[in-house]
C-alpha positions as CSV (number, residue, x, y, z in Angstrom):
1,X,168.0,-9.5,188.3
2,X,166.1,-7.3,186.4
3,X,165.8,-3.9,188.7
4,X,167.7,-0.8,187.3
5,X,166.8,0.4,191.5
6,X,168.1,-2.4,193.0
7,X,171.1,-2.3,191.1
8,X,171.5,1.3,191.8
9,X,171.2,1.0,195.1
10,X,173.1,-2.7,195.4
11,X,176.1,-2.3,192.8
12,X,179.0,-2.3,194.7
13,X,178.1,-5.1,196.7
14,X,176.5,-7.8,194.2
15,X,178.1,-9.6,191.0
16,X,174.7,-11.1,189.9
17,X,173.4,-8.8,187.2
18,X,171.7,-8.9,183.7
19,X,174.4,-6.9,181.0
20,X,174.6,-3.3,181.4
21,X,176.4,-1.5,178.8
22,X,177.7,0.7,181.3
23,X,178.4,-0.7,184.8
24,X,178.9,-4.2,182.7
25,X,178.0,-8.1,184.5
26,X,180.9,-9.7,186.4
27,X,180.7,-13.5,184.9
28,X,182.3,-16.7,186.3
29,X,184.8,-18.1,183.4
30,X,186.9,-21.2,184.8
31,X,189.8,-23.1,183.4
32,X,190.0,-26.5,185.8
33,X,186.6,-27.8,184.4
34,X,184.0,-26.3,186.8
35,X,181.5,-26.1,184.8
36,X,182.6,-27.5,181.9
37,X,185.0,-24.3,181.9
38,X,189.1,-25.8,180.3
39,X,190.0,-22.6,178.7
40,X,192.8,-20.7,180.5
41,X,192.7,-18.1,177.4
42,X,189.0,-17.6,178.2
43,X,189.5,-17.5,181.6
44,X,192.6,-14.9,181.4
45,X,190.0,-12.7,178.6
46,X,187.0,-12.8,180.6
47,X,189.3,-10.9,183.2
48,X,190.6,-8.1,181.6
49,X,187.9,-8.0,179.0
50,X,184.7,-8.1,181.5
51,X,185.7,-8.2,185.4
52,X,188.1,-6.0,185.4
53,X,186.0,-2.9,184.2
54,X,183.2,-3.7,186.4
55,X,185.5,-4.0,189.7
56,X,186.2,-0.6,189.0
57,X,183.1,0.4,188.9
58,X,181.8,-1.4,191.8
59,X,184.7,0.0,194.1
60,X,182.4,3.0,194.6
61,X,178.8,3.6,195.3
62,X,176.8,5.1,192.5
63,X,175.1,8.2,193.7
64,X,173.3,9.4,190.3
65,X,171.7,8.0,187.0
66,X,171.3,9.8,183.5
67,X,169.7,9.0,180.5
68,X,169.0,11.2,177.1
69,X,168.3,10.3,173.7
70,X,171.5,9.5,171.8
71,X,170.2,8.9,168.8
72,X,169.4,5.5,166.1
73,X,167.0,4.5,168.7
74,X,169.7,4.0,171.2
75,X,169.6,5.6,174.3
76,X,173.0,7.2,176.2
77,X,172.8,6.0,180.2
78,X,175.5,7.6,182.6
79,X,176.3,6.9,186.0
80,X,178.3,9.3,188.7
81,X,180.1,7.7,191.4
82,X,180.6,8.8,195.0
83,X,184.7,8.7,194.4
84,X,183.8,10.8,191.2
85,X,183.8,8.5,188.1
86,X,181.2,9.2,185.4
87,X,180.6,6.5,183.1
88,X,178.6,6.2,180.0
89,X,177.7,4.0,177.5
90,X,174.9,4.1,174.8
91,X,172.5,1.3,174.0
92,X,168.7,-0.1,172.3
93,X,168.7,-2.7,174.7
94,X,165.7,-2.7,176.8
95,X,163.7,-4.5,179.8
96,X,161.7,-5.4,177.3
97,X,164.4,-6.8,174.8
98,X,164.3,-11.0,173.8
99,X,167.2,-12.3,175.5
100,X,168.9,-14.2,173.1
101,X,169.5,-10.6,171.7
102,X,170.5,-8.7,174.9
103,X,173.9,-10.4,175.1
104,X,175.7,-9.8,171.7
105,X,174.0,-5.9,171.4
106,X,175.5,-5.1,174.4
107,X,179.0,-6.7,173.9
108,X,178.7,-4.6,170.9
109,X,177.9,-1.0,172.1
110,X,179.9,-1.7,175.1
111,X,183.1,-2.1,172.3
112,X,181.3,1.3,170.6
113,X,180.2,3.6,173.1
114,X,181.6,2.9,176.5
115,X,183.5,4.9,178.7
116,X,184.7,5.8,181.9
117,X,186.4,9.4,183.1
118,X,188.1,8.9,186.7
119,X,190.3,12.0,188.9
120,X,190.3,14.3,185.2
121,X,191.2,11.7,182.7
122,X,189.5,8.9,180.8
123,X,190.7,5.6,181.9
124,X,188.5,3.6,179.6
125,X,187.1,3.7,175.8
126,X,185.4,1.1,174.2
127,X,187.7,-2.2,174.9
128,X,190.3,-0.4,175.8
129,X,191.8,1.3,179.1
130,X,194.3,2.5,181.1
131,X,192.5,1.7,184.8
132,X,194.2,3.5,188.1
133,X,194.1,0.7,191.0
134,X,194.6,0.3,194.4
135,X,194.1,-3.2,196.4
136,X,190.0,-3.0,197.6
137,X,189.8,0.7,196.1
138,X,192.3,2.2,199.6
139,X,195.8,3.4,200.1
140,X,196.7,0.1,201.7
141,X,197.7,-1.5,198.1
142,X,200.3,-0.4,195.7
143,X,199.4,2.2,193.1
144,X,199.6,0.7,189.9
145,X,197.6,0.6,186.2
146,X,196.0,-2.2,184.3
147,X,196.4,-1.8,180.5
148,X,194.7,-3.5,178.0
149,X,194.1,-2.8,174.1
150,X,192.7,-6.4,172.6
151,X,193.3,-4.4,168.6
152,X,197.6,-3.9,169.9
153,X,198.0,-0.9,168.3
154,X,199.7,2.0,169.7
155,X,197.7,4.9,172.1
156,X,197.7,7.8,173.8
157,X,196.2,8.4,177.4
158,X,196.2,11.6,179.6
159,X,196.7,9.9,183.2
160,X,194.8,10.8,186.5
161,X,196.2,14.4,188.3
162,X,197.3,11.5,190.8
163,X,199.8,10.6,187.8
164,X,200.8,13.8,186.4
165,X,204.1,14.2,188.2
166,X,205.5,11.0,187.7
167,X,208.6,10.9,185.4
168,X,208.2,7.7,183.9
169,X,206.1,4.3,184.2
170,X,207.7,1.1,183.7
171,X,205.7,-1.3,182.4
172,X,205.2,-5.3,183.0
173,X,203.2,-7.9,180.7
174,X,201.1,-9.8,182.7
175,X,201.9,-13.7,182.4
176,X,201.0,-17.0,183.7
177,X,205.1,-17.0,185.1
178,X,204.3,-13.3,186.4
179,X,205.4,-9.8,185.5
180,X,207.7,-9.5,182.8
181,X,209.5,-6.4,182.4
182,X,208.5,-4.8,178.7
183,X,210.0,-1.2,178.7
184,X,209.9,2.4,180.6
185,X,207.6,4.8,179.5
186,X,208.2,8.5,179.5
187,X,205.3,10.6,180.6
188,X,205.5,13.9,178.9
189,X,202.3,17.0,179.4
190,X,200.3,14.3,181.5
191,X,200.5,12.3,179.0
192,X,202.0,8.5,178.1
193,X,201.9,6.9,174.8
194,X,201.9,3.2,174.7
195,X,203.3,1.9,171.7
196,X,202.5,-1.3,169.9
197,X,205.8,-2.4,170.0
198,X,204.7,-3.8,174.1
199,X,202.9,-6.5,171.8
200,X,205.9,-8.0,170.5
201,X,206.4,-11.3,171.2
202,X,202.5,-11.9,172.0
203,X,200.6,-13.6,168.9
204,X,197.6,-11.4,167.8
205,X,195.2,-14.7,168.5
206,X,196.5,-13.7,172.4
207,X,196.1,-10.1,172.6
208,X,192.6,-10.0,173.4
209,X,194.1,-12.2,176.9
210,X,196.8,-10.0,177.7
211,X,197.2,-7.4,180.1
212,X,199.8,-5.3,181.1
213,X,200.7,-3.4,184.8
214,X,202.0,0.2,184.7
215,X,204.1,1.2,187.9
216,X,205.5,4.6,188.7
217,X,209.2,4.6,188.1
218,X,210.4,3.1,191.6
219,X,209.6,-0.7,190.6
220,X,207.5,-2.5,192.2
221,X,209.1,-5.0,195.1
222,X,209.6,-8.3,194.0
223,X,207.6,-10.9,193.5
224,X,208.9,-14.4,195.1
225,X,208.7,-17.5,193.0
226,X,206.2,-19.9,193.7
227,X,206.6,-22.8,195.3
228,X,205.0,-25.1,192.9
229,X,203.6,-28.6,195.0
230,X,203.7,-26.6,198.0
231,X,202.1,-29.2,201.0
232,X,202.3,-32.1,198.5
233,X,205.6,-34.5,198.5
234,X,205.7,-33.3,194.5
235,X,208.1,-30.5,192.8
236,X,205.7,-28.9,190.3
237,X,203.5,-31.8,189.9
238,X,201.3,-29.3,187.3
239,X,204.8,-28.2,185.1
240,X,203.5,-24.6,186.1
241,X,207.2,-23.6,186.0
242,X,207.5,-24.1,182.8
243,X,210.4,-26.1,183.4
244,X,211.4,-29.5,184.5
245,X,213.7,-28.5,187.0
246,X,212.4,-30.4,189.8
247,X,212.7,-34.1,187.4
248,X,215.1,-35.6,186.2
249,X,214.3,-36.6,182.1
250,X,216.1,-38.9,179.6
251,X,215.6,-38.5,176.0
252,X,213.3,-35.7,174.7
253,X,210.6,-34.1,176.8
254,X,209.8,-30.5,177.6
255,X,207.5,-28.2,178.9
256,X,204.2,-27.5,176.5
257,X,201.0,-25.9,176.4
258,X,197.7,-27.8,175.6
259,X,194.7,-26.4,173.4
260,X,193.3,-25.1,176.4
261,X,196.7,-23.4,177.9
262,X,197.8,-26.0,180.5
263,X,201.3,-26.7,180.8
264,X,201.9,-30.5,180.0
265,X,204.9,-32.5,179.8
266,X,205.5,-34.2,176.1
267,X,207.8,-36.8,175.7
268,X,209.0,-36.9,172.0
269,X,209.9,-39.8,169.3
270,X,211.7,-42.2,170.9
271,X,212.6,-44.0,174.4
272,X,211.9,-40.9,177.0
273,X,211.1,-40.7,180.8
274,X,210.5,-38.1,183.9
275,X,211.3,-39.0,187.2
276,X,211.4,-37.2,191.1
277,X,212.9,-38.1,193.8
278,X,210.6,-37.7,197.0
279,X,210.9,-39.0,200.8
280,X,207.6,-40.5,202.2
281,X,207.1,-41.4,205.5
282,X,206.2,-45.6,206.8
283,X,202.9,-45.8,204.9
284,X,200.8,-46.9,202.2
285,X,200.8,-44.8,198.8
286,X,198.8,-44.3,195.7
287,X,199.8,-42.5,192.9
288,X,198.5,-42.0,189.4
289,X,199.5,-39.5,186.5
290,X,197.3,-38.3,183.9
291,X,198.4,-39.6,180.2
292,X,197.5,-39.1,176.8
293,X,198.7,-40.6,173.7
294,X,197.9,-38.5,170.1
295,X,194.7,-39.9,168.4
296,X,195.3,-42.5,166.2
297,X,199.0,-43.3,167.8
298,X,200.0,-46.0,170.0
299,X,203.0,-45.9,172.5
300,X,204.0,-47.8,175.5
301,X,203.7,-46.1,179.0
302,X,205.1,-47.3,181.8
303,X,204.3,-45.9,186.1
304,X,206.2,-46.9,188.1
305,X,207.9,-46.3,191.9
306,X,211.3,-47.3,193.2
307,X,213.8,-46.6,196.1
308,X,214.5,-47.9,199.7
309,X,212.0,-49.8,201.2
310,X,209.4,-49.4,198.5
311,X,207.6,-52.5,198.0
312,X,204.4,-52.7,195.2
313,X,201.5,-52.9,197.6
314,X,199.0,-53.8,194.8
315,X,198.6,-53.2,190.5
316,X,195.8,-53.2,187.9
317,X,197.1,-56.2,186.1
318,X,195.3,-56.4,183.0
319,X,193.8,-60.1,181.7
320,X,195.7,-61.7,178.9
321,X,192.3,-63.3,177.7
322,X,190.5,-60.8,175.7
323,X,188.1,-62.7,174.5
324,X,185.0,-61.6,176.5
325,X,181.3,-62.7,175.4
326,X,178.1,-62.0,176.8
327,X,178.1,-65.0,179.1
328,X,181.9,-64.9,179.3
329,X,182.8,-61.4,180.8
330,X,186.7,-60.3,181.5
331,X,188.1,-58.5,183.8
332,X,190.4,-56.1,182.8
333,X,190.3,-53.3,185.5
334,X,188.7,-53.6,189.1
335,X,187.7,-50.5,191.3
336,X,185.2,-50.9,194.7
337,X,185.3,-47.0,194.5
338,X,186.3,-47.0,198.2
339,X,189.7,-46.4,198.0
340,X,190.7,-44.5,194.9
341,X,193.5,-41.7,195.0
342,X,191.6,-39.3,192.3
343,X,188.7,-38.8,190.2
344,X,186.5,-42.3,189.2
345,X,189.6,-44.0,189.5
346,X,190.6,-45.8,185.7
347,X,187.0,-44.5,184.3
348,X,186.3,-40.9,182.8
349,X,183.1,-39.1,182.5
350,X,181.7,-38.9,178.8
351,X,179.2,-36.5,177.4
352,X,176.1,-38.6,178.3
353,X,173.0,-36.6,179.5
354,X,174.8,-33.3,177.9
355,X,176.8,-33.4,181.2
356,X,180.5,-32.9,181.0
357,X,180.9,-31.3,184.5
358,X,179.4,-34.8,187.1
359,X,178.8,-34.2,190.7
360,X,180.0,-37.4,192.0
361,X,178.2,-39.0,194.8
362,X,178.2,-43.1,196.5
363,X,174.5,-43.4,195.4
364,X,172.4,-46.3,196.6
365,X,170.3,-48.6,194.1
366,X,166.4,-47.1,194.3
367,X,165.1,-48.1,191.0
368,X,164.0,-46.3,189.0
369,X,164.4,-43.1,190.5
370,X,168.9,-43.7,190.3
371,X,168.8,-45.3,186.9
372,X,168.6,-45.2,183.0
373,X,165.2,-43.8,181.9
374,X,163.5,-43.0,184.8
375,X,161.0,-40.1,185.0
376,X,162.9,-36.5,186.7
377,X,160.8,-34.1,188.4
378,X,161.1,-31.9,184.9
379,X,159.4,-35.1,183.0
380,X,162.5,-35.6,181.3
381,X,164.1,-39.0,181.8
382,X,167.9,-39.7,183.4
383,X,170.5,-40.5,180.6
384,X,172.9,-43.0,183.1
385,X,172.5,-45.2,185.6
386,X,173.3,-43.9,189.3
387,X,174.4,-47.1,190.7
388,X,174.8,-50.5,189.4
389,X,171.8,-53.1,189.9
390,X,173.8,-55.7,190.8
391,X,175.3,-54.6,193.9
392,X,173.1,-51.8,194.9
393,X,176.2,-49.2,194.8
């Protein structure tokens, strides 16, 4: 929405806006595929680099709006807050600029010129900042501070008067297993220095997805460990722990992260196997597991379930005979899509129609408006087939 008044006005209580080097643009960045979204890095830095700022903001009305020439073209826009923030930022984009320029430029200045002054301190330059928070912006939550420096070096802040008589800060790296005790910081004139050295131990290709929690010196209570499978008959059916201490394992497997930062079991070289131990009531059971085998490799993988009173209700037995023609076809898999435990059952979603991200629906046949080629309202024509001609499903 292009309205500098409407955004004035609507700030606090919308997150669809056009960039604004200042007040930012709240995006949606998933990891689970929504979207097309895998990346729990990108999901982690489009947090602390982008939302987090702009909750800040938005946690208070704005009540005035400031511009004045700042020089190069550019043009310095500052907003005051009802709770008292003032935050600027300087900028050449325009209503007027071509989009596919609007983005990057602002990214850009944001990392240049932005900044945010809060209760007689400034909590935020460029990408950096040392944000004061409390849960929806009240005295109900737990005082606290978000940190987050994407360069890792060392720096200085002067903290909020609501700060300045704290002794020390302890301070917590923000993880996917939850807080993690770094160090205590000593807050000497107002002022805290937060070294470098809280990046040790975090690659510099992770920093710009790392955060950090600042706490006055009486720590935080604890956090309880989560119950990983909770309402499911599984023990950390996602590995989320980190550990396999709800299986039992023979030869080598462990805990890793995938390219996109989801925990996975490997199983190394050699014989290996995971197992759990459940208790199901009288009933009939599906179960599936997600498997992958290195490109180029080949292993043998074997599913199966066991115990008292377990009898195999069903299997996808696959056809010895693999010599399949066009008048002799094969069955090697069946599904009637009515009864699958996940997903398309056996089949996965390719690329096709430059859609990675399906909406899955039991379509009826209605040629040629469900299949291959026909015309769509936008006169472009349908990549796939919506259901199969032969069965009208």
């Amino acid at each position: 929405m292009n309205s500098q008044v409407i955004r004035f006005v609507d700030n606090a209580n919308k997150d669809n806006w056009n960039p604004n080097v200042v007040l930012g643009y709240p995006q949606i960045v998933e990891f689970e595929g929504w979207t097309g979204h895998q990346d729990q890095d990108a999901f982690y830095r489009n947090i602390w680099s982008n939302n987090l700022p702009s909750k800040f903001l938005q946690n208070s009305r704005i009540m005035r709006y400031d511009t004045a020439d700042a020089g190069d073209g550019k043009t310095k826009h500052t907003y005051t807050f009802a709770n008292g923030t003032v935050a600027s930022g300087s900028t050449a984009v325009t209503a007027q600029t071509e989009a596919s320029y609007v983005v990057g430029t602002i990214q850009a200045d944001m990392s240049s010129s932005r900044e945010f002054v809060y209760d007689g301190a400034t909590v935020l330059r460029g990408d950096s900042y040392l944000l004061p928070w409390k849960d929806n912006g009240t005295s109900a939550g737990a005082d606290r501070l978000y940190y987050y420096n994407p360069a890792g070096t060392a720096t200085e802040w002067t903290l909020t008067k609501s700060y300045q008589g704290v002794g020390s800060l302890a301070l917590y790296r923000l993880t996917d297993q939850g807080r993690v005790k770094v160090t205590d910081l000593a807050v000497s004139g107002g002022k805290i220095t937060i070294p470098a050295s809280v990046y040790d131990g975090v690659a510099e290709g992770d920093r710009d997805h790392t955060a950090f929690v600042l706490v006055p010196e009486n720590a935080p209570a604890a956090v309880s460990t989560p119950a990983w499978g909770a309402g499911t008959v599984f023990a950390d059916p996602g590995f989320n722990s980190g550990s396999l201490s709800g299986y039992t394992t023979t030869g080598s497997v462990s805990v890793v992260k995938d390219p996109h930062g989801d925990p996975v079991a490997q199983l190394g070289a050699g014989k290996a196997s995971l197992s759990q131990e459940m208790t199901l009531n009288a009933g009939t059971y599906q179960g599936s597991a997600w498997v992958q085998i290195n490109d180029g490799k080949t292993r043998k993988v074997t599913i199966s379930a066991s115990g008292d009173g377990v009898t195999s209700a069903g299997s996808q037995q696959r056809n010895g005979d693999l010599g399949a023609t066009r008048d002799k076809p094969v069955t090697t898999v069946f599904e009637d899509f009515e009864n699958i435990a996940e997903g398309w059952g056996p089949f996965v979603k390719g690329d096709a129609g430059n859609i990675t991200d399906p909406r899955t629906v039991l379509a009826s046949l209605n040629a040629p408006y469900t299949q291959r080629g026909g015309v769509l309202p936008d006169r472009s024509r349908k990549a796939t087939d919506d259901a199969m001609r032969d069965t009208g499903r």
